[in-house]
C-alpha positions as CSV (number, residue, x, y, z in Angstrom):
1,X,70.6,25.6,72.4
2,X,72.7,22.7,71.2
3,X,76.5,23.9,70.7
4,X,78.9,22.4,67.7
5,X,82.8,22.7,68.4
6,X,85.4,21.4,65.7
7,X,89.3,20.6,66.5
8,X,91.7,20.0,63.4
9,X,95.1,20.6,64.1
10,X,95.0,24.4,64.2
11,X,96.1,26.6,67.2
12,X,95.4,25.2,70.8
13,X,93.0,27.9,71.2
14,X,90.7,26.3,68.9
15,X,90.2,23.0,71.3
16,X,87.0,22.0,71.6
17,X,87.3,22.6,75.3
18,X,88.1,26.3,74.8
19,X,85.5,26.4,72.3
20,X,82.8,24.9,74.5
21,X,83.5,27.7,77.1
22,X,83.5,30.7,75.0
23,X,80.2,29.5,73.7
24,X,78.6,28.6,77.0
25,X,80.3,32.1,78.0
26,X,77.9,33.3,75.3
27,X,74.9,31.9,75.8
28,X,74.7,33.0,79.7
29,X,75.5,36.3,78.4
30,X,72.4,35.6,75.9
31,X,70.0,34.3,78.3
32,X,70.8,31.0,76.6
33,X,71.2,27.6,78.1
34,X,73.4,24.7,76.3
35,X,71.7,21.4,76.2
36,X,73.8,19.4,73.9
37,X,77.1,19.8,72.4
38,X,78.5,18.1,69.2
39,X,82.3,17.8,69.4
40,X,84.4,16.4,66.3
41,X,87.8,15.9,67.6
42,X,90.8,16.0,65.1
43,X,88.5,16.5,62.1
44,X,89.7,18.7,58.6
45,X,86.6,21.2,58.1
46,X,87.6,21.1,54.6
47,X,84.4,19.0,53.9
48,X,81.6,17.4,56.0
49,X,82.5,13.7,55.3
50,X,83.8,11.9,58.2
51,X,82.4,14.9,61.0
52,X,80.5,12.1,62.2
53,X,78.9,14.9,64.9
54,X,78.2,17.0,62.6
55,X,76.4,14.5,60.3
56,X,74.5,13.7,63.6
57,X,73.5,17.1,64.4
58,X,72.0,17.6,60.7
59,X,70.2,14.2,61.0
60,X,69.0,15.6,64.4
61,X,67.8,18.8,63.4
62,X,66.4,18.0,59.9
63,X,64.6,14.9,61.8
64,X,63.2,17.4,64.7
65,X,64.6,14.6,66.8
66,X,66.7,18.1,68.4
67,X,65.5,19.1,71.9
68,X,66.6,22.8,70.9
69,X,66.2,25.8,68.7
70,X,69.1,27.1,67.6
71,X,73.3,25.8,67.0
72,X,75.6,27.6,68.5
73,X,79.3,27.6,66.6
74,X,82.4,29.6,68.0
75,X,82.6,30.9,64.6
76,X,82.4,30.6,60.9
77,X,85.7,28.4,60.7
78,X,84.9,26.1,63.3
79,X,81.2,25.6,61.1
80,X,84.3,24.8,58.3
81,X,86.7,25.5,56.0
82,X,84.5,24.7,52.7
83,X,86.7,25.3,49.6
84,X,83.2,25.7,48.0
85,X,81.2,28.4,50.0
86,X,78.4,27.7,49.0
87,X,78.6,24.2,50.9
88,X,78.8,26.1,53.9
89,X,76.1,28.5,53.5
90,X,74.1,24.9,52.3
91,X,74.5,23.2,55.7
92,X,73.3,26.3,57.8
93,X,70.7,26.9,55.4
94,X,68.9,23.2,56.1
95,X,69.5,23.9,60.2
96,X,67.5,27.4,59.6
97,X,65.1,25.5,57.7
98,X,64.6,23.0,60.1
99,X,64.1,26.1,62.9
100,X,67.3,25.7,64.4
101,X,69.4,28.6,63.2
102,X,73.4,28.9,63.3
103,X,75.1,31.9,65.2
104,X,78.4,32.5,65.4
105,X,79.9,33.3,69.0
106,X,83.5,34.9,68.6
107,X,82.4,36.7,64.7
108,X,82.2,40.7,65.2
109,X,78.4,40.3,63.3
110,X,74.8,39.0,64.8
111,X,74.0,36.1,62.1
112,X,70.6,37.8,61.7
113,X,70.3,37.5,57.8
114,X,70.5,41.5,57.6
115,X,72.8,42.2,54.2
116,X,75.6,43.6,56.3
117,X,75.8,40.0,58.3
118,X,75.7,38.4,54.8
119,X,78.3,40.5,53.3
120,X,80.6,39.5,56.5
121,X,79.7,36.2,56.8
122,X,81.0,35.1,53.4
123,X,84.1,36.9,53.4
124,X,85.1,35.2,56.4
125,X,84.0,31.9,54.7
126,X,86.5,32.8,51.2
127,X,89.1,33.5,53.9
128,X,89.1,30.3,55.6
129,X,88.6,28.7,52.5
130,X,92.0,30.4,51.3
131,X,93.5,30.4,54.9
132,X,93.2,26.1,54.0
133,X,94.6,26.4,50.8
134,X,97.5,28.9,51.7
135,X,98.5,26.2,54.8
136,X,98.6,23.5,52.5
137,X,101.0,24.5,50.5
138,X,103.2,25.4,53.5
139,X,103.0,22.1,54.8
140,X,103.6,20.8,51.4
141,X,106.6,22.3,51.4
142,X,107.8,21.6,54.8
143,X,107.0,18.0,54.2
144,X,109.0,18.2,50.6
145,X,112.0,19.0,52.9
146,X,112.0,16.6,55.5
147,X,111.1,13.9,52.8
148,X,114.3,15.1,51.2
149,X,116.3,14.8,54.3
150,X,115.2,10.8,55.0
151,X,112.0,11.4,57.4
152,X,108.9,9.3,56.5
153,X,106.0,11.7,55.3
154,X,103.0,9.1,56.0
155,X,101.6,6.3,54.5
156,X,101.8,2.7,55.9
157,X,106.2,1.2,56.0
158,X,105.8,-1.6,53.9
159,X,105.8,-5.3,54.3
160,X,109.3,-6.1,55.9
161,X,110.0,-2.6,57.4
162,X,108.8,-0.4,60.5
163,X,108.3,3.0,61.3
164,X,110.7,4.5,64.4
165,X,110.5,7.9,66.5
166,X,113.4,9.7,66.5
167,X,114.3,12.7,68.3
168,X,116.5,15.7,67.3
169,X,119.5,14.1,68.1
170,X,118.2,11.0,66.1
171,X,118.2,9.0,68.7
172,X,115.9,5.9,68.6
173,X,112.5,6.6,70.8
174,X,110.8,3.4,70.4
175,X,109.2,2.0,67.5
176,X,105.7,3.0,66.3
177,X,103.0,0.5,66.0
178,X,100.1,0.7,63.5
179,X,97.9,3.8,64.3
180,X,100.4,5.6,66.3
181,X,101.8,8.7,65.7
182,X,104.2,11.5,66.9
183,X,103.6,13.7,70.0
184,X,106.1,16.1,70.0
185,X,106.9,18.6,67.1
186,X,110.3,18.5,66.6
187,X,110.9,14.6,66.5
188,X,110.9,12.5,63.3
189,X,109.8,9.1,61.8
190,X,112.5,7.0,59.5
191,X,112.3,3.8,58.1
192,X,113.7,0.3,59.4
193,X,113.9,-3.2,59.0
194,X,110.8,-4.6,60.4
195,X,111.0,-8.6,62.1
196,X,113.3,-10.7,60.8
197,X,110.8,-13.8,59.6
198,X,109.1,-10.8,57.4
199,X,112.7,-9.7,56.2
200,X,113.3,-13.1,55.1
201,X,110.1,-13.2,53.0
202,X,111.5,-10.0,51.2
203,X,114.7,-11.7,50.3
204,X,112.6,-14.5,49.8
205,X,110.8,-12.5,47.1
206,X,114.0,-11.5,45.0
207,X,115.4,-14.5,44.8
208,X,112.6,-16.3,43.8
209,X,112.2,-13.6,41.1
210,X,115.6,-13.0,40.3
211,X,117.9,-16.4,40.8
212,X,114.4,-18.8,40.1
213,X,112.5,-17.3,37.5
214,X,109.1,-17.7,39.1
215,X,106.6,-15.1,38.2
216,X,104.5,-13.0,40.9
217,X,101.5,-14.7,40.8
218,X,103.5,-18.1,41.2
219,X,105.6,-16.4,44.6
220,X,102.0,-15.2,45.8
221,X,100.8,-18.4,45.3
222,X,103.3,-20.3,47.5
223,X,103.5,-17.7,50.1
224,X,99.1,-18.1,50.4
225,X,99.9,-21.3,50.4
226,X,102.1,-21.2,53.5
227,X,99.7,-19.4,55.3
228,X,101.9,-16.4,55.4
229,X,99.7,-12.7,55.2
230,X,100.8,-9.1,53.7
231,X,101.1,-6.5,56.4
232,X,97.6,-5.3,55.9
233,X,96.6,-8.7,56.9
234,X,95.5,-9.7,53.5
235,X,96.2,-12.1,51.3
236,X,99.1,-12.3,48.5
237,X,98.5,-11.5,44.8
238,X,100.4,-10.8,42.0
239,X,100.2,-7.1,42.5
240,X,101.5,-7.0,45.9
241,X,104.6,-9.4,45.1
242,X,105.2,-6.5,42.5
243,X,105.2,-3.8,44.4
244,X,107.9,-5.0,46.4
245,X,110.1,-5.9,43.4
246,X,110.1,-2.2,42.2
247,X,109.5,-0.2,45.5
248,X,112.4,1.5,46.0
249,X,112.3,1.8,49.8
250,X,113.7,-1.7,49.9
251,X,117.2,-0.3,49.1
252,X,116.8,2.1,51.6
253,X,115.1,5.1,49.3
254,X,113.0,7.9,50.2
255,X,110.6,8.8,47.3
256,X,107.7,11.0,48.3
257,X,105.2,12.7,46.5
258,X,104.2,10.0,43.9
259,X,100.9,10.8,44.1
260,X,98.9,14.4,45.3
261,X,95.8,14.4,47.7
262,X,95.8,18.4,48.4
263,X,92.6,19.6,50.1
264,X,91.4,16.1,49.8
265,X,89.8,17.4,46.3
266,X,91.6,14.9,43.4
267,X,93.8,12.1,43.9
268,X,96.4,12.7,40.8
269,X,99.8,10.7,40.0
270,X,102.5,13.1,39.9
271,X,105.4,12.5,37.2
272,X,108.9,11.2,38.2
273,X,110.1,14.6,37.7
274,X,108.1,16.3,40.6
275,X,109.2,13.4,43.4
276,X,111.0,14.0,45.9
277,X,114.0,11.9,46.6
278,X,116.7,10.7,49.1
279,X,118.6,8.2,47.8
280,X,120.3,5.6,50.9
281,X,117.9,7.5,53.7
282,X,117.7,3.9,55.8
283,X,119.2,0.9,55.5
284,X,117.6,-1.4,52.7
285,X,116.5,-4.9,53.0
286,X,118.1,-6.3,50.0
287,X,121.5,-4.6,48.1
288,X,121.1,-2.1,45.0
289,X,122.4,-4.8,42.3
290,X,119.8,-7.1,43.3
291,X,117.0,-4.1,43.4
292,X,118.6,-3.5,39.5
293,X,118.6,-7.5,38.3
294,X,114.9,-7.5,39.4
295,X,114.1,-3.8,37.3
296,X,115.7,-5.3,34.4
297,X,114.0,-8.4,34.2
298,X,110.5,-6.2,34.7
299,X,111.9,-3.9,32.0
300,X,113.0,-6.7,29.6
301,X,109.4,-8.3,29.4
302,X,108.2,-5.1,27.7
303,X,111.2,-4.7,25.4
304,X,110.2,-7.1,22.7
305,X,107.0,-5.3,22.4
306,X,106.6,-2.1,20.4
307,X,104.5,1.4,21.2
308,X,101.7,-0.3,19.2
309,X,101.8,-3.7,21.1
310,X,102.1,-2.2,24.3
311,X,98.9,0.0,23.8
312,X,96.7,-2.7,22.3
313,X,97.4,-5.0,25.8
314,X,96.5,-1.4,27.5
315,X,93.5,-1.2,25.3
316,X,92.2,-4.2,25.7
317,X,92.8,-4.3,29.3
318,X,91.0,-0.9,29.8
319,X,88.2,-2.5,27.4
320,X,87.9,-5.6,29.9
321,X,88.3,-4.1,33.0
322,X,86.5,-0.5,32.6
323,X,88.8,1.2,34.2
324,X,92.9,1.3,34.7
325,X,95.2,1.4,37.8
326,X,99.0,0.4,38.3
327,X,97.5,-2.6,40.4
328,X,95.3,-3.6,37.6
329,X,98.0,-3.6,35.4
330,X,100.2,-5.3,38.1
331,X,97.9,-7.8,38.2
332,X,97.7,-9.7,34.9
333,X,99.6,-11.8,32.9
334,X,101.0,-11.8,30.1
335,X,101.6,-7.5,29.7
336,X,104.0,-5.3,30.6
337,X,104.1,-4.3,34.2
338,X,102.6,-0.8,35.2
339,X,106.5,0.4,36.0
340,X,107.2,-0.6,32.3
341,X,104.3,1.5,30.7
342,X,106.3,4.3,33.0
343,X,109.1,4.2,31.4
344,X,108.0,3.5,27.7
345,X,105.3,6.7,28.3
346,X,106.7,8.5,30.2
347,X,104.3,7.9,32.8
348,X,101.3,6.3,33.5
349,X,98.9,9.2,32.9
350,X,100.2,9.7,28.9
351,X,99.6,5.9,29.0
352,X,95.8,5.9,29.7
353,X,95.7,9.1,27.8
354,X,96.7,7.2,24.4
355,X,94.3,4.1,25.5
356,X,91.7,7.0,26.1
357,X,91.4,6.2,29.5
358,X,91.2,9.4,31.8
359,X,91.6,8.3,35.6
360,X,89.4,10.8,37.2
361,X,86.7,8.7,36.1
362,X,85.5,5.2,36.5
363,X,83.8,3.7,33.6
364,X,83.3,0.5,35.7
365,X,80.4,1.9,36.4
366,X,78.3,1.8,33.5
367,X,78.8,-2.0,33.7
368,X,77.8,-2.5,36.8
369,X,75.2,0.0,36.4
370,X,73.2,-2.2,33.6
371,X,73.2,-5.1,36.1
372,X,71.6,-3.1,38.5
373,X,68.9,-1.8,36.1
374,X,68.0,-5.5,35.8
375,X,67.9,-6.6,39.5
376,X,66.0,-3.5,40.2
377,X,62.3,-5.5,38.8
378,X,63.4,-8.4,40.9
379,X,64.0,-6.0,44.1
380,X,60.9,-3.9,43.4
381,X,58.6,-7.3,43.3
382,X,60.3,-8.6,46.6
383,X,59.1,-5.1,48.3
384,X,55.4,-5.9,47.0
385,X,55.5,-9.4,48.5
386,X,56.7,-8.1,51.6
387,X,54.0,-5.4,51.9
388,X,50.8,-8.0,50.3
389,X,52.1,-9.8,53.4
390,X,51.1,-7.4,56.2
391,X,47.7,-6.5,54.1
392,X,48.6,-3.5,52.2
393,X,46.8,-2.8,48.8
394,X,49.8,-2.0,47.0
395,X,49.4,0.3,43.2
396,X,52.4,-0.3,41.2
397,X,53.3,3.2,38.4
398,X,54.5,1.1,35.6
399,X,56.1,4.0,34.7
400,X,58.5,4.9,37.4
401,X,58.1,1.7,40.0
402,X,56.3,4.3,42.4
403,X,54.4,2.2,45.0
404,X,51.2,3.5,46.3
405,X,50.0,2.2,49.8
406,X,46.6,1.5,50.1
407,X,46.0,4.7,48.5
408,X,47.2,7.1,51.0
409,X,51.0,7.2,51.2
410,X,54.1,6.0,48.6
411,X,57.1,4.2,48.3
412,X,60.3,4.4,46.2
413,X,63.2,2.2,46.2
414,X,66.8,3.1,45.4
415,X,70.0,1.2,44.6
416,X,73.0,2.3,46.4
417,X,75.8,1.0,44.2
418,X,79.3,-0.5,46.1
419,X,82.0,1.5,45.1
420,X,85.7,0.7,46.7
421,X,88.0,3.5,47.6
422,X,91.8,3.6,46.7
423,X,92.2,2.5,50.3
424,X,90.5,-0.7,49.6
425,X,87.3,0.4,52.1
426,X,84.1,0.6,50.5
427,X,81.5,3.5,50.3
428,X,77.6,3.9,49.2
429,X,76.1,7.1,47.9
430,X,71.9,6.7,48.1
431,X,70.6,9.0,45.8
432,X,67.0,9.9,46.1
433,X,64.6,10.5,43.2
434,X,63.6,14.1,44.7
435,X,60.9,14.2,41.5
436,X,58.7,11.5,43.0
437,X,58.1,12.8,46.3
438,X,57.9,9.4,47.6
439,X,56.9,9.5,51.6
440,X,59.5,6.5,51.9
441,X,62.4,5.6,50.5
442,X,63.4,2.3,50.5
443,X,67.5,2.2,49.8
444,X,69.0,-1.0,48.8
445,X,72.9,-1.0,49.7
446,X,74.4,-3.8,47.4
447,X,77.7,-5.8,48.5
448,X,81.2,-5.5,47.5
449,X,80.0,-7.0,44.1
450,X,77.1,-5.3,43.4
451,X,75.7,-8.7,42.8
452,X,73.2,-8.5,45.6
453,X,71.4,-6.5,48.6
454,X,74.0,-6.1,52.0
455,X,71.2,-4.5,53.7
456,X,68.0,-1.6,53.7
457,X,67.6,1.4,54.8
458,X,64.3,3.0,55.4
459,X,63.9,6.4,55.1
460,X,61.3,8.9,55.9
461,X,61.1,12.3,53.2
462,X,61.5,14.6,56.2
463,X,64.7,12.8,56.9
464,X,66.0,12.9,53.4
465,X,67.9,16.2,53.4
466,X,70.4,15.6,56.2
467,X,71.4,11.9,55.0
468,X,74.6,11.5,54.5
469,X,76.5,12.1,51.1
470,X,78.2,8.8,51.3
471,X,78.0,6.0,53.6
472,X,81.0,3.9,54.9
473,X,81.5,-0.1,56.1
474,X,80.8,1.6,59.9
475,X,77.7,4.0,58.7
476,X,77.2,7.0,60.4
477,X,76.1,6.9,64.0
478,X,72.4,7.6,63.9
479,X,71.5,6.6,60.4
480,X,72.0,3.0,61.7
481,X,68.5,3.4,63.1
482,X,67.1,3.3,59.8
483,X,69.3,0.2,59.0
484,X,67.9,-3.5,58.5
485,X,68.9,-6.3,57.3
486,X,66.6,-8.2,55.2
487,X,63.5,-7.1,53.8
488,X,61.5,-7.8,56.7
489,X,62.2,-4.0,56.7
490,X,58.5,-3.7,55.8
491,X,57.3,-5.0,58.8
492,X,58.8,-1.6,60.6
493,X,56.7,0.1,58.0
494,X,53.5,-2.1,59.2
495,X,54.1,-1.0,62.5
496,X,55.0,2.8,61.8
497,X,51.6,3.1,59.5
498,X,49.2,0.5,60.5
499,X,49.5,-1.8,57.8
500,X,48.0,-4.7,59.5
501,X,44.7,-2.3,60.4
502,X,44.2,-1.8,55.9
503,X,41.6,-4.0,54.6
């Protein structure tokens, strides 16, 4: 039996060290023996994205690369929180499919498939489900507290400032460094001035704006030029220059809850009215009448502009770009500056809304999607070299692009499209043409651009149905097996099907 333990940030009784010896407790008691265990440590089971064990064990079992018969789980929270049930009952479903069935150690029911077990089994999986949703406000709440009394509620400080551990006394513990985080429950995070050469580059910024004149692009400009870097180690654009000039932590505010990530469903931009504020929490970098000359010279540019004007520049933005963003916005010259479509709106939201933009979509998409309809001939034709190379007779289905190989087995290829987070990291999503029952799929993942092939993955049918929904920059663990770099890809698939033996 393989066993799979889970660890959020729930009770100590749910480490995956407890876990691990209630279920080996269970299979002695079973006349079981555990010969693999699949531990994701600090991982939300509100989805299965970024279990990175739990990816593996479905690639495992749906590969019959497992060495066992059956997945042990503590019980039916540990398996996940699903919001959606029936995701939960989708992932055990494949692992019974695949003759390794799921049973739940520390659940008052045998998992046997009897309707009783049923019935039980997805009650407890609405309850979690709610018991994740119920939690989440609480903490929203908790955190809407502290973020009114000063604390820092997450997120990366900002160029120019640090984060700092404070205890209950607030006394100064040290300062945090990048991936670090609090230990003990009762201490706190603030803001502070970060090292003095980047608080310099801050004042820097203002006065440049303010007492010079110079636009944002023209300040990124110089500082790229000077070799200086952002805190994310990147480099300067006109968007990042402008987020400084109208963040208000620079003068030493709090402001949390700007934007809403609950149950990491929707990302949504929350109106002004529904922040949560502390006005002088920390001490600022630069003084409040500075802050207020540098708002009212963003303010001004989109004063001699009416509704109408404003719009069109939005329109033809959104009709440019495909898609709108307060970076985007940030970015250009020219237009008002997303802070200015704020105030004029009302928000940024009401903005799109009248441009008929709506941001839980990305209409970039279908541009980028033509170009890859028309690279797909190219990509399909390299694929047919590659295989008349090792001696395969190779039947082309002008219809569909399905590949038949030397009249025995078949070949599809797919284009995994790039598509960049909010976070700036990027993500693939292969989606397999189920209808065409190819025996291999071929999977193209493009670059950052979409303008041509990163690498190739080869995959197998049987392994289709426990691939990962989407793929990250690192890939998941085992998947990288089917990963290659250039199209001598089909060389692999020579030596898996004795290519070079066809006539």
């Amino acid at each position: 039996m393989a066993a799979y333990v889970r660890m959020s940030t729930d009770h100590q009784r749910y480490s995956t060290e407890n876990q691990t010896i209630a279920i080996k407790q269970y299979a002695e008691a079973h006349g079981m023996v555990v010969v693999k265990i699949y531990a994701d440590e600090g991982k939300s089971g509100l989805n299965a994205e970024g279990r990175e064990q739990f990816r593996k064990l479905l690639i495992d079992v749906q590969g019959h690369h497992a060495a066992y018969r059956g997945i042990l789980v503590y019980d039916v929270s540990r398996w996940g929180r699903f919001q959606d049930t029936d995701e939960s009952a989708h992932y055990e479903y494949l692992c019974t499919q695949a003759g390794a069935p799921v049973s739940y150690c520390a659940e008052p029911f045998n998992n046997d498939g009897t309707p009783m077990a049923a019935v039980f089994k997805n009650f407890k999986r609405s309850m979690d489900g709610e018991f994740s949703r119920v939690l989440s406000t609480k903490v929203f709440i908790g955190q809407c507290n502290l973020a009114g009394r000063g604390f820092h509620q997450g997120g990366t400080p900002g160029y120019g400032l640090r984060r700092e551990l404070i205890n209950e006394q607030r006394e100064s513990k040290g300062l945090l460094q990048s991936g670090e985080h609090k230990s003990i429950q009762t201490d706190r995070v603030i803001l502070v001035r970060g090292p003095a050469e980047e608080v310099a580059v801050v004042h820097r910024i203002y006065h440049d704006f303010v007492e010079n004149g110079r636009p944002e692009r023209a300040i990124a400009n110089a500082l790229n030029a000077e070799g200086l870097f952002t805190d994310l180690g990147k480099a300067w654009t006109r968007g990042t220059v402008h987020q400084i000039l109208t963040n208000e932590k620079y003068i030493g505010n709090n402001v949390y809850n700007r934007r809403s990530f609950k149950l990491k469903q929707v990302r949504v931009r929350n109106a002004p009215e529904l922040w949560v504020r502390c006005d002088g929490a920390f001490e600022g970098i630069i003084s409040e009448s500075l802050f207020s000359k540098a708002r009212e010279i963003i303010v001004a540019r989109s004063h001699r502009l009416d509704d109408a004007q404003m719009l069109a520049l939005l329109r033809d933005l959104f009709a440019r770009s495909g898609t709108l963003s307060g970076l985007i916005i940030d970015e250009q010259e020219g237009m008002p500056s997303s802070s200015a479509y704020q105030e004029r709106f009302g928000g940024l939201i009401t903005a799109y809304a009248l441009v008929g933009f709506h941001p839980d979509r990305d209409y970039r998409y279908l541009e980028i999607n033509r170009a890859l309809r028309k690279q797909r001939p190219d990509l399909v034709d390299q694929v047919i070299r590659q295989l008349h190379a090792v001696n395969a007779v190779v039947q082309r289905d002008a219809g569909n692009d399905l590949l038949t190989i030397n009249g025995e087995w078949t070949v599809s290829l797919v284009i995994a499209r790039c598509q960049t987070t909010a976070a700036g990291t990027l993500r693939w999503r292969v989606r397999f043409d189920t209808s065409l029952e190819p025996d291999i799929t071929v999977a193209v993942r493009m670059d950052s651009s979409n303008a041509k092939a990163r690498d190739y993955y080869l995959i197998p049918r049987i392994d289709t149905g426990a691939w990962p929904e989407r793929i990250n920059e690192e890939n998941y663990g085992l998947i990288d097996s089917y990963r290659f770099d250039t199209l001598d890809i089909l060389n692999e698939l020579a030596a898996r099907y004795s290519l070079k033996d066809a006539a």
